[in-house]
NUNUTI-455393 format. One record per residue (C-alpha): residue in three letters; x, y negated, z negated; residue number from 1. Coordinates in steps of 0.1 Angstrom, whole numbers, plus 5000, padded with zeros to 4 digits. Example, Ala and Ser with C-alpha at 12.3 -4.5 7.8 and 13.67 -1.06 7.14 Angstrom:
<sites>
@residuo ALA | X 5123 | Y 5045 | Z 4922 | num 1;
@residuo SER | X 5137 | Y 5011 | Z 4929 | num 2;
</sites>
This chain:
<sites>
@residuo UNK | X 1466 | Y 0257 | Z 8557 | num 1;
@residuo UNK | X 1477 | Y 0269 | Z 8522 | num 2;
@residuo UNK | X 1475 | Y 0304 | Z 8515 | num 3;
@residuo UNK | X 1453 | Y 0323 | Z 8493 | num 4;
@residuo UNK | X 1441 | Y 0356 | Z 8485 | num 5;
@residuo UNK | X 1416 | Y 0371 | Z 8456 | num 6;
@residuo UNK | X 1427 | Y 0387 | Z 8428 | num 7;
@residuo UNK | X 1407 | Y 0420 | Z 8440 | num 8;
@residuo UNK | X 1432 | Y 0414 | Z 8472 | num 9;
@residuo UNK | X 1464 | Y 0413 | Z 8452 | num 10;
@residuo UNK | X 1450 | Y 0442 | Z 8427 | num 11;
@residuo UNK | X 1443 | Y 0462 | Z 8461 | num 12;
@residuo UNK | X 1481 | Y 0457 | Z 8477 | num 13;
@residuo UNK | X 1498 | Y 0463 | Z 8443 | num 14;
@residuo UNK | X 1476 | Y 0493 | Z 8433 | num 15;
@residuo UNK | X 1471 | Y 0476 | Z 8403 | num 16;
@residuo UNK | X 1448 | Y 0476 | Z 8376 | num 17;
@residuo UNK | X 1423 | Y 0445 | Z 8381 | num 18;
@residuo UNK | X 1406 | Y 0430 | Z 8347 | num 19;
@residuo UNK | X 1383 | Y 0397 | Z 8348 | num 20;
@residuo UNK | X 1373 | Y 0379 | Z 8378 | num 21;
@residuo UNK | X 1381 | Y 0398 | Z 8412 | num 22;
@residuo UNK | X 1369 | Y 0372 | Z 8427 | num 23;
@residuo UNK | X 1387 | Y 0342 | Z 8417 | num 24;
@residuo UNK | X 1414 | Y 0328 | Z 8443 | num 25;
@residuo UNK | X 1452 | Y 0320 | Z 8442 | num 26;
@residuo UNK | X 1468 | Y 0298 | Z 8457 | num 27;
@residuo UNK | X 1504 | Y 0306 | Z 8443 | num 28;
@residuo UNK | X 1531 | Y 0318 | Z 8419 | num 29;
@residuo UNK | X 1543 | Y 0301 | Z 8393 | num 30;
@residuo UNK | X 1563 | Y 0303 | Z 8359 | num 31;
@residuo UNK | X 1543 | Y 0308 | Z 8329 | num 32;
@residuo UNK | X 1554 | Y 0275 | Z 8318 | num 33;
@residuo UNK | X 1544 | Y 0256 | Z 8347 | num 34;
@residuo UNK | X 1516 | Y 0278 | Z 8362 | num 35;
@residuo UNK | X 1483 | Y 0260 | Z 8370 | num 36;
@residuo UNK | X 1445 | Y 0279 | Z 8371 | num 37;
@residuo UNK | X 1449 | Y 0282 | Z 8405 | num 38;
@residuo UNK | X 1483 | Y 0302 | Z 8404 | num 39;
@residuo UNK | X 1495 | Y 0336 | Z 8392 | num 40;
@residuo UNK | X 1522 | Y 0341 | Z 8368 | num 41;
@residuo UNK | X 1544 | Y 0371 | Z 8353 | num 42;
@residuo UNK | X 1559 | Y 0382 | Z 8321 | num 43;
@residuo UNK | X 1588 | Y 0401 | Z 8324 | num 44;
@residuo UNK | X 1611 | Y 0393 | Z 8298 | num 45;
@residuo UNK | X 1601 | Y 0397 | Z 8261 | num 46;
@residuo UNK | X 1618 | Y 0363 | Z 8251 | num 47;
@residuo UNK | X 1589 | Y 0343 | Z 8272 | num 48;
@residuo UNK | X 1560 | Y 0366 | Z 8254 | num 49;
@residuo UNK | X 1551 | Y 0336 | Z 8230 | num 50;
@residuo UNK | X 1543 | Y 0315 | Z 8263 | num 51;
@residuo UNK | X 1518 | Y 0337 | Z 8270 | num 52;
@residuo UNK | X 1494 | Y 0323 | Z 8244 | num 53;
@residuo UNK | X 1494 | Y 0286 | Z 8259 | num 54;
@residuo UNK | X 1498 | Y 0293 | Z 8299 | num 55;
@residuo UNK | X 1472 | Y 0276 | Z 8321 | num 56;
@residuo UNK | X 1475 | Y 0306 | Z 8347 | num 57;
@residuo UNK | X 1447 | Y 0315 | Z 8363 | num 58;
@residuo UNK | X 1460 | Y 0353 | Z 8366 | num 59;
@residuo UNK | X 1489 | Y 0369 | Z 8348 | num 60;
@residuo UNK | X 1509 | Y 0401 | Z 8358 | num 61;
@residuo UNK | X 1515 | Y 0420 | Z 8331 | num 62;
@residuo UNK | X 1524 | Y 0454 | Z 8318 | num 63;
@residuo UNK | X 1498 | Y 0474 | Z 8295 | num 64;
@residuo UNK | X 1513 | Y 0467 | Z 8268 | num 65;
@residuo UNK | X 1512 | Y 0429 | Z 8274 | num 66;
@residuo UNK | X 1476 | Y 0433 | Z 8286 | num 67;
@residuo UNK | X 1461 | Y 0447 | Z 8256 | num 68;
@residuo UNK | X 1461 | Y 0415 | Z 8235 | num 69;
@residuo UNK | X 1453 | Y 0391 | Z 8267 | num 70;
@residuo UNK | X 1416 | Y 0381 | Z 8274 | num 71;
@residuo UNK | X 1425 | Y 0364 | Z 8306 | num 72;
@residuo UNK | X 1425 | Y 0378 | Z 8341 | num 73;
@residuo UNK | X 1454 | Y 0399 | Z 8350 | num 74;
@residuo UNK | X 1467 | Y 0423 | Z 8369 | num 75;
@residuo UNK | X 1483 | Y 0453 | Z 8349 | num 76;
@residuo UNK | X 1511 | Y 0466 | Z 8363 | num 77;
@residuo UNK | X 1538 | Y 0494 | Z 8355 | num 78;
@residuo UNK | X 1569 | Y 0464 | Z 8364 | num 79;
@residuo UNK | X 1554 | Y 0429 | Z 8364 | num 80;
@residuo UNK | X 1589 | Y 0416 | Z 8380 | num 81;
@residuo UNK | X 1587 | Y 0442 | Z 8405 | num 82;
@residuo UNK | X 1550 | Y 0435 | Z 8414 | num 83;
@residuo UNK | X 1559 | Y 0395 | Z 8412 | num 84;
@residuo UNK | X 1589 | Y 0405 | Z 8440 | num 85;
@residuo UNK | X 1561 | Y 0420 | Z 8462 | num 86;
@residuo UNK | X 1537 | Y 0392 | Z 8459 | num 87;
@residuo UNK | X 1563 | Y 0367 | Z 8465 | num 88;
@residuo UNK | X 1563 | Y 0375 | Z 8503 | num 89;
@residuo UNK | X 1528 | Y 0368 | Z 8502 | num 90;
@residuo UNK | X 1532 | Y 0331 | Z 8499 | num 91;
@residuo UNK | X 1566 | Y 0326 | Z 8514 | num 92;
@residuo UNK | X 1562 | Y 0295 | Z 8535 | num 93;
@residuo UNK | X 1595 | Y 0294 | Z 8550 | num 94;
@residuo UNK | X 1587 | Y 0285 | Z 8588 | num 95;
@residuo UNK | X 1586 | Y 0315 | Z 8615 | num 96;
@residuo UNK | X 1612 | Y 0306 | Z 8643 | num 97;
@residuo UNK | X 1595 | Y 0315 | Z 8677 | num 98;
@residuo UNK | X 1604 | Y 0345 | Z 8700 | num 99;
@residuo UNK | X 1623 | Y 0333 | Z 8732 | num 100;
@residuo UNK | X 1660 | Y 0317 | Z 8738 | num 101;
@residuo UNK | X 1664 | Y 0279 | Z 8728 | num 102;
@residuo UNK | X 1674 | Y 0260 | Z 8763 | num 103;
@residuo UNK | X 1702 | Y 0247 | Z 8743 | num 104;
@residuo UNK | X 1717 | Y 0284 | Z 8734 | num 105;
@residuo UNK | X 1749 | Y 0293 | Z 8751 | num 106;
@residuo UNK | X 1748 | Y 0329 | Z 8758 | num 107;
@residuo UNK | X 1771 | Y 0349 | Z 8777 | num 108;
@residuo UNK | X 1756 | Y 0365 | Z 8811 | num 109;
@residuo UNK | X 1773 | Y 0400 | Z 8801 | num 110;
@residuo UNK | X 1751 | Y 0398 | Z 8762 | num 111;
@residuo UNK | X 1723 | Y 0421 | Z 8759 | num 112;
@residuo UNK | X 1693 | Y 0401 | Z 8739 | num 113;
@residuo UNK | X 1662 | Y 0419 | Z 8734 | num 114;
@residuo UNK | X 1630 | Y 0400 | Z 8742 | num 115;
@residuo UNK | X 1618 | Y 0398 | Z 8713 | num 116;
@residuo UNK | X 1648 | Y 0382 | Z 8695 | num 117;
@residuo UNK | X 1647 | Y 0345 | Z 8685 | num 118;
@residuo UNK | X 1676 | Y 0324 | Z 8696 | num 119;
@residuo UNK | X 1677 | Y 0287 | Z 8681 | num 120;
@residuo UNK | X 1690 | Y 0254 | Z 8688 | num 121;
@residuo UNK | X 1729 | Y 0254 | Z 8696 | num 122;
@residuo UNK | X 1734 | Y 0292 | Z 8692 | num 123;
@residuo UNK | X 1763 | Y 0307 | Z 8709 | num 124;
@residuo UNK | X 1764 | Y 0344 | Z 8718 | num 125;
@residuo UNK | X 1795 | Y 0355 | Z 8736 | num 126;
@residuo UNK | X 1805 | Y 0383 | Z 8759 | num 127;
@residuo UNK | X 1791 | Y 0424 | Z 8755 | num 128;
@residuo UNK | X 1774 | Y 0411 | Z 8718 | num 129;
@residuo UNK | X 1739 | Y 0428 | Z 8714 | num 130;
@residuo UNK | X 1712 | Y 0415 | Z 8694 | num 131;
@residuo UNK | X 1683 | Y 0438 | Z 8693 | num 132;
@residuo UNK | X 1646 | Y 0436 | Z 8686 | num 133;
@residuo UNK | X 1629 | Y 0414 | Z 8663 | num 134;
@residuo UNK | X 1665 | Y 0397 | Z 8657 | num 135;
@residuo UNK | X 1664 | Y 0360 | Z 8645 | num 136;
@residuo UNK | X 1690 | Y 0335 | Z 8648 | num 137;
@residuo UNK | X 1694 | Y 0301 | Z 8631 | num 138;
@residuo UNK | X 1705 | Y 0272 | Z 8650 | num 139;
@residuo UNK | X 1743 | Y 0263 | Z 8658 | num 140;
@residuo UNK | X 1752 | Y 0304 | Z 8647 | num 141;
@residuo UNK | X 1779 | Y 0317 | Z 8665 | num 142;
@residuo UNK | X 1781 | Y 0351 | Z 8675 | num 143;
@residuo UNK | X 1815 | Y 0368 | Z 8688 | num 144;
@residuo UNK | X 1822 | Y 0390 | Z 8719 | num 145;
@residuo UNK | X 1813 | Y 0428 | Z 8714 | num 146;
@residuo UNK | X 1798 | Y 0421 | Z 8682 | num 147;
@residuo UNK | X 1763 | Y 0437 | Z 8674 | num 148;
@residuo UNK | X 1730 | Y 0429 | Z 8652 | num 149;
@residuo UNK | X 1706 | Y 0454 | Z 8652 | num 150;
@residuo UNK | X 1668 | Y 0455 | Z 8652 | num 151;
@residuo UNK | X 1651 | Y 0431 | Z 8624 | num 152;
@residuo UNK | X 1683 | Y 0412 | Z 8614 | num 153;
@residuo UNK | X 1679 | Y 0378 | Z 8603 | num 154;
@residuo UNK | X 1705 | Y 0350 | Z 8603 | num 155;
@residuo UNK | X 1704 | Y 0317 | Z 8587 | num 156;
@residuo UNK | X 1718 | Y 0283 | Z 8603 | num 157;
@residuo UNK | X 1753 | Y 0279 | Z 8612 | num 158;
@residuo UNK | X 1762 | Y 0317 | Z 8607 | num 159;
@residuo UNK | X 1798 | Y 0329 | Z 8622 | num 160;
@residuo UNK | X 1800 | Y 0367 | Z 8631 | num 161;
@residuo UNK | X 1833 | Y 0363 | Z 8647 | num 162;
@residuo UNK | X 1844 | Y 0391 | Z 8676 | num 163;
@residuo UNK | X 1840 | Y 0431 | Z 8666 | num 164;
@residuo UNK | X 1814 | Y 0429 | Z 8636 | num 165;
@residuo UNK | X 1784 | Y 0453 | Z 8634 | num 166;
@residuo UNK | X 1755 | Y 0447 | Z 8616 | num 167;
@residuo UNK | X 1728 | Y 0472 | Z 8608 | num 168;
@residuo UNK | X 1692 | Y 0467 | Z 8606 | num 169;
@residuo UNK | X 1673 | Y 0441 | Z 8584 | num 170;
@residuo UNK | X 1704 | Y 0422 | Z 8571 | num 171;
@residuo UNK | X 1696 | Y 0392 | Z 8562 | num 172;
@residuo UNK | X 1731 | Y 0364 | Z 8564 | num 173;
@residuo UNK | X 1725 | Y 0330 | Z 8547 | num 174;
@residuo UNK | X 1737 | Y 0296 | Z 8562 | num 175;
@residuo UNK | X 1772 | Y 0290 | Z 8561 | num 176;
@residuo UNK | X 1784 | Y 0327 | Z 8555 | num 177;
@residuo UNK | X 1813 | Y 0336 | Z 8579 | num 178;
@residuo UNK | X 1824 | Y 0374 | Z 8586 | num 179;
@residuo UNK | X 1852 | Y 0387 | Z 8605 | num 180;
@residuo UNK | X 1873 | Y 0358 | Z 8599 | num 181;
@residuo UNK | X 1913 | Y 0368 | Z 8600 | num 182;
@residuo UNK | X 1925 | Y 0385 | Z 8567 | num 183;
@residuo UNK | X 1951 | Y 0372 | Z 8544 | num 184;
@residuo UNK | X 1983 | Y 0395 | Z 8561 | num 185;
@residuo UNK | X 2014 | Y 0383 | Z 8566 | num 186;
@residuo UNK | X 2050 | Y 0396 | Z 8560 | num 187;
@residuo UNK | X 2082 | Y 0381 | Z 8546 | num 188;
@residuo UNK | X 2114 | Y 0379 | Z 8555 | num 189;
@residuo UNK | X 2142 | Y 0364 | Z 8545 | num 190;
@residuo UNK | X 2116 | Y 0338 | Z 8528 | num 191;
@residuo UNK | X 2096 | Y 0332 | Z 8558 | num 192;
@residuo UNK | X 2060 | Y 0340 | Z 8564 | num 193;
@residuo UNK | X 2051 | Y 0362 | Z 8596 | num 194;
@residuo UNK | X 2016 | Y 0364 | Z 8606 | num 195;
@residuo UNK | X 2002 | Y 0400 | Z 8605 | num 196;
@residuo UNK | X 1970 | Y 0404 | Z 8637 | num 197;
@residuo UNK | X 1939 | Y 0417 | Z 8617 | num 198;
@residuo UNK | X 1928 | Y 0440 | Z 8647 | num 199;
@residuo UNK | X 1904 | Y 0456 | Z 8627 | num 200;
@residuo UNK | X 1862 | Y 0442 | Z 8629 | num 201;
@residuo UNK | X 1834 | Y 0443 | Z 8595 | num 202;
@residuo UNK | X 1813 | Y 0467 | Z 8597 | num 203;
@residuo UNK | X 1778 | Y 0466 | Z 8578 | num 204;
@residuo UNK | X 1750 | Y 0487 | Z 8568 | num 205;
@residuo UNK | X 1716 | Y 0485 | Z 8574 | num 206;
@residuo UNK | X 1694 | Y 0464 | Z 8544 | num 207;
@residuo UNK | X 1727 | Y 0438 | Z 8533 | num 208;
@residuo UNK | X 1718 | Y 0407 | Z 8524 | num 209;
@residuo UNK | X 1748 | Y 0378 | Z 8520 | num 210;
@residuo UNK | X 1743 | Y 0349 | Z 8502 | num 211;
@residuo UNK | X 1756 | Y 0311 | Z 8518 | num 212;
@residuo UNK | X 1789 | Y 0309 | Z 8523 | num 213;
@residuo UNK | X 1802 | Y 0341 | Z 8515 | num 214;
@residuo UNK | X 1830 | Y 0353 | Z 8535 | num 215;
@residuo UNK | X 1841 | Y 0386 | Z 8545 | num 216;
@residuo UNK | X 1874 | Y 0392 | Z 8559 | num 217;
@residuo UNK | X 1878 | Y 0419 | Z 8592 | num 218;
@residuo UNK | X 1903 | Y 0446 | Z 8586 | num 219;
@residuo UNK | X 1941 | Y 0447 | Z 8591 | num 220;
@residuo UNK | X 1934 | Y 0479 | Z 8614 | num 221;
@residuo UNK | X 1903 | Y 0497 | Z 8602 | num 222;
@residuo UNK | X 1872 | Y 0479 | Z 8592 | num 223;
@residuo UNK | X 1859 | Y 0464 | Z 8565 | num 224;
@residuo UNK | X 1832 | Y 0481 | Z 8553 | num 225;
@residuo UNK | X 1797 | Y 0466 | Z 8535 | num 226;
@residuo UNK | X 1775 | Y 0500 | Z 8529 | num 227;
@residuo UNK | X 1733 | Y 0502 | Z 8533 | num 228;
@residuo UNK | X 1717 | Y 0481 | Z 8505 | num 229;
@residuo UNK | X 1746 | Y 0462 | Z 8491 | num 230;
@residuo UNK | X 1735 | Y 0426 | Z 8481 | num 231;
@residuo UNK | X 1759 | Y 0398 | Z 8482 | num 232;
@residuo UNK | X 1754 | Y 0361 | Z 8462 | num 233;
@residuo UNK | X 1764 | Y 0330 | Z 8473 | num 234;
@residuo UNK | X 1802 | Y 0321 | Z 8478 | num 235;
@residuo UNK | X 1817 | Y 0353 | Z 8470 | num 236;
@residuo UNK | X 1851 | Y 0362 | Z 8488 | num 237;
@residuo UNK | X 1856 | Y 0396 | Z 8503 | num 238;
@residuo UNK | X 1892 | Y 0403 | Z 8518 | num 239;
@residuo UNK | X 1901 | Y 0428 | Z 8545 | num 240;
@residuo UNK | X 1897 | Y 0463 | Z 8544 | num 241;
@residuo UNK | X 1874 | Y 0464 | Z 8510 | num 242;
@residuo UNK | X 1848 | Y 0489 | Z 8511 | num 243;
@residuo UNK | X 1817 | Y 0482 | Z 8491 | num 244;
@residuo UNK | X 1792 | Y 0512 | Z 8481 | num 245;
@residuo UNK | X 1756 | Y 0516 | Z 8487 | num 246;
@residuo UNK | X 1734 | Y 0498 | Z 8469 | num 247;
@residuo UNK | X 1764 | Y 0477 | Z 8446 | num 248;
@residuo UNK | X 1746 | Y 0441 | Z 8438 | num 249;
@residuo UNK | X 1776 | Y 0413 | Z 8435 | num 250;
@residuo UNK | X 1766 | Y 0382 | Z 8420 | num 251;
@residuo UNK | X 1781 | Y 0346 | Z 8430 | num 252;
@residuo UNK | X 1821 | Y 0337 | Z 8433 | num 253;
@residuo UNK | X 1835 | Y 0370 | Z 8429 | num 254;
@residuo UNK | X 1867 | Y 0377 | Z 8444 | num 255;
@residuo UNK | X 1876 | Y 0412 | Z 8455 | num 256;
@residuo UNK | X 1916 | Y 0418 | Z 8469 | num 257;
@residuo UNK | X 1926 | Y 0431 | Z 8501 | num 258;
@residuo UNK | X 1917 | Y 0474 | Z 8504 | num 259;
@residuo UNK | X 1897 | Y 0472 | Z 8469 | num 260;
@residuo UNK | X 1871 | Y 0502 | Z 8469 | num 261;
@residuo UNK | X 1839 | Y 0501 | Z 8451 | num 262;
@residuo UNK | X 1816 | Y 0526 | Z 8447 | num 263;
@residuo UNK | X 1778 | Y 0526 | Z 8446 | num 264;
@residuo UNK | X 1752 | Y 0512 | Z 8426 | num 265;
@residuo UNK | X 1777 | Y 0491 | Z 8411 | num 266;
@residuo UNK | X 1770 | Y 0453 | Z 8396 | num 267;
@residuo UNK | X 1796 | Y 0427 | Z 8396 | num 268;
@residuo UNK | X 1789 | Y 0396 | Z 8372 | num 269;
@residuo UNK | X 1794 | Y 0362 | Z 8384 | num 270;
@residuo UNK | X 1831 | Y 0348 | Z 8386 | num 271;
@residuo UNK | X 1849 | Y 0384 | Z 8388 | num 272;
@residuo UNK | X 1878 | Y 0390 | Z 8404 | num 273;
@residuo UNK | X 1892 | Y 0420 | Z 8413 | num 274;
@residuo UNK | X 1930 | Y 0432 | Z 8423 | num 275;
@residuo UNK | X 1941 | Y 0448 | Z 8456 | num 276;
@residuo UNK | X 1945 | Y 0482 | Z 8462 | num 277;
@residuo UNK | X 1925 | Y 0497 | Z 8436 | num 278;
@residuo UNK | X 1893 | Y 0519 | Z 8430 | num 279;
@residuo UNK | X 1858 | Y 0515 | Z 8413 | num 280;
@residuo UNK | X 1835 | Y 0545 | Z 8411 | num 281;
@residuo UNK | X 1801 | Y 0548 | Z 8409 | num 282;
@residuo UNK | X 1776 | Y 0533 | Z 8384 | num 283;
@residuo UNK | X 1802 | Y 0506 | Z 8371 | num 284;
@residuo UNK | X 1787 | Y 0473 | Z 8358 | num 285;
@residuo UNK | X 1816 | Y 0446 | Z 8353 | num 286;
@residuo UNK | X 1804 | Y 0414 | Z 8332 | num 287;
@residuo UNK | X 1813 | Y 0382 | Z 8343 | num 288;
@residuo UNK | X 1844 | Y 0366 | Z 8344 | num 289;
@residuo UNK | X 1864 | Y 0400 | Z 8341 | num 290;
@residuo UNK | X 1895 | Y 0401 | Z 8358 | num 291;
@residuo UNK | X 1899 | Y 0442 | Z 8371 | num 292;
@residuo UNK | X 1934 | Y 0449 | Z 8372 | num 293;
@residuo UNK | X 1933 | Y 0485 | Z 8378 | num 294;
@residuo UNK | X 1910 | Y 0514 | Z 8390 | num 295;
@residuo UNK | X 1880 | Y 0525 | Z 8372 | num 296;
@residuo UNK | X 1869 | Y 0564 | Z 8373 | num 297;
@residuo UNK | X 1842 | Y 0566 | Z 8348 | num 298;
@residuo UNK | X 1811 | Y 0548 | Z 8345 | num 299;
@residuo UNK | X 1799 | Y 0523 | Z 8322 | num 300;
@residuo UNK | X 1799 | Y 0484 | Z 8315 | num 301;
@residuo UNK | X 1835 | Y 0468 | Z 8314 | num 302;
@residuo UNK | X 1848 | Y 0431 | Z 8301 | num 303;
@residuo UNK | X 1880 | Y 0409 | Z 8297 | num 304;
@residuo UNK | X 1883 | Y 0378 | Z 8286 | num 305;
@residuo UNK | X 1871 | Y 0358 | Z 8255 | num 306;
@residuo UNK | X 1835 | Y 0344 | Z 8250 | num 307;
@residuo UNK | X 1828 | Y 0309 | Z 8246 | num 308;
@residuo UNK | X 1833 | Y 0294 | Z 8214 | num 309;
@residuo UNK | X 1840 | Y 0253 | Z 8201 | num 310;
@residuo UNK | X 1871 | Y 0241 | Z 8212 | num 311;
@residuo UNK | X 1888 | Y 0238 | Z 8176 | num 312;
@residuo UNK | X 1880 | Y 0273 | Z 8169 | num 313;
@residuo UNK | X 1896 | Y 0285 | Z 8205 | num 314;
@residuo UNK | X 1929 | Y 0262 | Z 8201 | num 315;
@residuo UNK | X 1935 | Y 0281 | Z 8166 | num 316;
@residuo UNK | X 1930 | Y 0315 | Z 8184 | num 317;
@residuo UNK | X 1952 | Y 0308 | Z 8215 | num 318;
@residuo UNK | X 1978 | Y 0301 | Z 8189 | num 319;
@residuo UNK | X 1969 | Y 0335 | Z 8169 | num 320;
@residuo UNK | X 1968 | Y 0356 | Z 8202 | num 321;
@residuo UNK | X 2007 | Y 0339 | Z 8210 | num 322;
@residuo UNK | X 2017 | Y 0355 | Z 8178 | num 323;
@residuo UNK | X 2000 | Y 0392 | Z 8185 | num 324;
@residuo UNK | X 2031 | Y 0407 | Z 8198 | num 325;
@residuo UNK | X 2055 | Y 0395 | Z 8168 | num 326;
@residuo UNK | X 2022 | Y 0406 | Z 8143 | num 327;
@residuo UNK | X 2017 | Y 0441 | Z 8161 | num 328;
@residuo UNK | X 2062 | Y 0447 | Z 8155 | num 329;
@residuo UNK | X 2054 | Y 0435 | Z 8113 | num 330;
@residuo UNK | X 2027 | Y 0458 | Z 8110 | num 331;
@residuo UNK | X 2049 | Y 0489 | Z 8121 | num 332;
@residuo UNK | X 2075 | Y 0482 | Z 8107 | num 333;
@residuo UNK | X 2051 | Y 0477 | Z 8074 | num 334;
@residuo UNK | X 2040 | Y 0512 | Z 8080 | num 335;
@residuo UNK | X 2075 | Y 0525 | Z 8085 | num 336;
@residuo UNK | X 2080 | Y 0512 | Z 8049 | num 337;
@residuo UNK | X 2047 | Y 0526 | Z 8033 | num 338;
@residuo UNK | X 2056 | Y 0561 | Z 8047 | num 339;
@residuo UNK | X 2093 | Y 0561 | Z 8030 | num 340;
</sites>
């Protein structure tokens, strides 16, 4: 049965400011471009304001400032992306996994599971791991000996939480995400490779979500630590013993070195990578692509690297960058001259 609600329903669970027909019914969200009269749509972003004038949305969210100039229905809102985010849940038709254990779940006799949990096709659960109430768990995850999820946790198909990770309440894993697996230690000698044990677990706060396979390393000898609110995108790398902040948002294939510590409400771009050993404080944003190769103690946005530009023009400025170090010696010894 598709789902629907009134505009005087939405206005009512945004606390939002109804104008035209309470009555009229949605069905869905959609883009403005794509919206029919039977959805709701958003504007958020001034670069998609000339859309506005030709959507077939039945209902738009939209600040006050938007709404003046709009004779449709809306709903006027202080953040239209915010209010959008709320609504989404509304109409969210991923499928509710039932309460109970799977009779194909392996589950060790000595694991505490909560009644309430749900425990899909193929699960494993292994000795002293607890998953507490209102915990649900994709088919074919595995889920190591004294390892803990706590109440509301969701995990996605074919999650690994290998032995000695703790996970807080309402973290939501994607499929394919894999934490606790062995850090990258080992020690040389004489040319040879020695494995080093990572006796250390993953700990994680409470509100984490971590995007498809994304892997987080367990610690060499303490943990690894994710803190409350941090969210995690798709295929990012974490090694052992990084701490992540509160609140820090990392966007997809990041890499972050063994014992890196970043602070809160940071943002990490797409495709940064980050050296070993070294500290970010809070309220850093890092664009993408930026290769950190030392500690940051103030806040503020930082880059590296060179924006995209044609070919031709890049191939003459490789060259030029080559010559930098000879230009930079001409130039002083230029100045050396001017000064005589």
């Amino acid at each position: 049965m598709p789902l629907q609600y009134t505009l005087a329903q939405l206005a009512e669970t945004l606390g939002a400011e109804l104008r035209g027909d309470g009555q009229k019914t949605i069905f869905g969200l959609a883009t403005l471009q794509d919206a029919t009269i039977d959805q709701l749509s958003f504007l958020a972003n001034a670069h998609y304001r000339k859309q506005l004038e030709h959507t077939q949305a039945g209902a738009m969210l939209l600040s006050s400032g938007d709404a003046a100039d709009y004779s449709g229905n809306c709903l006027v809102v202080a953040d239209p992306y915010l209010a959008y985010a709320k609504l989404s849940h509304y109409f969210d038709r991923t499928p509710k996994q039932p309460v109970g254990i799977h009779p194909s779940a392996v589950i060790a006799e000595s694991a505490l599971i909560d009644s309430t949990a749900c425990i899909g096709p193929g699960v494993v659960i292994e000795e002293h791991a607890v998953v507490a109430a209102d915990v649900v768990i994709g088919a074919q995850c595995f889920i190591g000996a004294r390892s803990s999820i706590a109440e509301g946790g969701r995990l996605l198909p074919r999650v690994t939480l290998y032995h000695d990770v703790t996970v807080g309440a309402r973290v939501v894993i994607q499929s394919g995400a894999v934490i606790g697996g062995e850090g990258f230690g080992f020690a040389n000698h004489q040319g040879v490779w020695h494995k080093i044990a990572q006796i250390g677990g993953v700990t994680i706060g409470n509100d984490v979500e971590i995007g498809a396979n994304t892997t987080i390393d367990r610690g060499a000898l303490s943990d690894t630590l994710i803190g409350n609110g941090v969210k995690l995108d798709n295929q990012i790398q974490i090694a052992h013993n990084v701490q992540i902040g509160d609140h820090t948002a990392i966007a997809a294939c990041v890499g972050i070195s063994g014992s890196a510590k970043i602070g809160r409400n940071c943002m990490l771009a797409g495709g940064v990578g980050l050296v070993g050993h070294i500290e970010i404080c809070d309220g850093v944003f890092i664009t993408g692509m930026t290769m950190v190769t030392h500690s940051i103690s103030e806040p503020g946005a930082y880059s590296s690297g060179t924006a995209m530009q044609p070919a031709a023009d890049w191939k003459k400025n490789a060259v030029r960058f080559r010559q930098l170090d000879g230009l930079a010696k001409r130039v002083r010894t230029l100045e050396k001259h001017s000064q005589k």
